[in-house]
N, C-alpha and C positions, 0 to 999 in steps of 0.2 A: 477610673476615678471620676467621680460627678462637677462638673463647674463650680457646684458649691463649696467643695468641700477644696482648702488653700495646699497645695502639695509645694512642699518646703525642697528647692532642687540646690544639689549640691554639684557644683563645677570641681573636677580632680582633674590632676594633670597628668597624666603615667611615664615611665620612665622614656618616654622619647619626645616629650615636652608635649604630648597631644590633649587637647583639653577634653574632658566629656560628660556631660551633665547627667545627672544621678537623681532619682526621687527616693525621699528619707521612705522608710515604710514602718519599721516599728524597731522598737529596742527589744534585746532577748536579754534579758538578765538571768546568769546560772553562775555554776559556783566557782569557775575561774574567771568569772569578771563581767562586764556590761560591753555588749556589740548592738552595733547599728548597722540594720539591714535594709541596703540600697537594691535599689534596680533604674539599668535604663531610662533612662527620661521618653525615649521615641518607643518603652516597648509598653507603657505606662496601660496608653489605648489600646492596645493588642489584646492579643488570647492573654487570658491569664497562664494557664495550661503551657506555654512555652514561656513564661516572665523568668528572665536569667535573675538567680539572687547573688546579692557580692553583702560579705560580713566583716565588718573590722570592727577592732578593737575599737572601744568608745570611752575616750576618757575628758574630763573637763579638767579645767587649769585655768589659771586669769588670766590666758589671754583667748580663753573659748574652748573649745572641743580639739581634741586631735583625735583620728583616724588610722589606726594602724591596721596592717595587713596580720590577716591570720594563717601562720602556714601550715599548722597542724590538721591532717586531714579528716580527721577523728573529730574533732572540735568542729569545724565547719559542717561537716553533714550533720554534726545533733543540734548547732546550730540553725541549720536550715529547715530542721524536722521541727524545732524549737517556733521559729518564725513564722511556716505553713500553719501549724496549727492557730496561733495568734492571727494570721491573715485570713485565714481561710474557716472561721467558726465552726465548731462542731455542728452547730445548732443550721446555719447554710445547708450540711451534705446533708443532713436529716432532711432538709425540707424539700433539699430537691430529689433523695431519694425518695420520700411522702408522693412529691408531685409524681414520679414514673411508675410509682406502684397502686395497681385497680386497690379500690374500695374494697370493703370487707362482701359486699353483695357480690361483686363484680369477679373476688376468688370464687366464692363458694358455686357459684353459676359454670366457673371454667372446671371446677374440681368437679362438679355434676354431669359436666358432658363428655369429660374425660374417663367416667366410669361407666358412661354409655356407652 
């Protein structure tokens, strides 16, 4: 995540009183309801490629947001398939697929000498 850009971090406290800081990253909304998907605050700058995601329920109320835990397992993985694609842009893997793959010159040159 860029300096520029304000990453909104959420402190949760887990069941043995231990606090741990959370970065929001997007909401999934689908047809049993709206989740908010966190990740690690220390794995933020890391490999994206190993970024642990955590989904809870997301509901507002007057006195802010609550966060419930999802324990459906089924729900959480389409969840998570849900939030990669919103993270991680179709249009990104296109372009860095584009970048790894030779020019249209650069196939027909390898398919020529491969018939040689």
């Amino acid at each position: 995540m860029s300096e520029e850009e304000e990453a909104e971090v959420i402190t949760m406290v887990d069941e043995n009183g231990v606090e741990k800081d959370f970065v929001f990253l997007t909401l999934v909304e689908m047809e049993e309801g709206t989740f908010a998907v966190l990740a690690p605050k220390e794995q933020i700058d890391g490999d994206e490629a190993d970024l642990e995601l955590y989904a809870f329920r997301y509901t507002e109320n007057d006195d802010g947001v609550d966060l419930d835990a999802v324990e459906d397992d089924d729900l959480l993985n389409r969840i998570y398939a849900e939030a990669e694609a919103i993270l991680f842009d179709a249009d990104e893997f296109e372009d860095a697929y584009d970048d790894e793959t030779p020019d249209d010159g650069e196939e027909e040159a390898e398919a020529e000498e491969e018939e040689a």
